[in-house]
C-alpha positions, 0 to 999 in steps of 0.5 A: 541453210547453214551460214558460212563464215567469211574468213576475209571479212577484215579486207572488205567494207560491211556492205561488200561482206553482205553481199558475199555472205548473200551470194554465199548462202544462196549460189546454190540455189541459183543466186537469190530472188531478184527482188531480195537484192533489190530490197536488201542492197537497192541494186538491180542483178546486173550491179549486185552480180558485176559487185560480188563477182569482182569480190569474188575474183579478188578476195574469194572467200576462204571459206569455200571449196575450189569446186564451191568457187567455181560454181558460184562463179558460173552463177555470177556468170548466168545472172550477169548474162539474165541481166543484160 
């Protein structure tokens, strides 16, 4: 899988840029095992999803398509929804 380049990493915190860059790389296939955020950032889906969706909608990252936006967005949606 290809790694893309956050363009607004210099707003965000390293932790925060982790978390985008781990939803970057893995919205296409879903958002990532439940296990691997809470190994890699030692959250539950419902925080890591409410986190990177307020990322998301306030500093998206330049790197990705409007159409990518969006489709990322609509996988924050479903886990936040799995999550409940």
């Amino acid at each position: 899988m290809e790694k893309l380049v956050l363009d607004n990493s210099s707003t965000l915190d390293s932790r925060q840029r982790e978390m985008l860059q781990f939803e970057t790389e893995w919205y296409p296939l879903g958002g990532g095992s439940s296990r691997q955020i809470v190994e890699q950032f030692g959250v539950d889906d419902r925080d890591f999803f409410a986190e990177v969706g307020r990322l998301v909608d306030n500093d998206p990252p330049e790197a990705l398509t409007q159409a990518e936006l969006r489709r990322m967005r609509e996988v924050i949606r479903r886990r936040l929804w799995m999550a409940r």
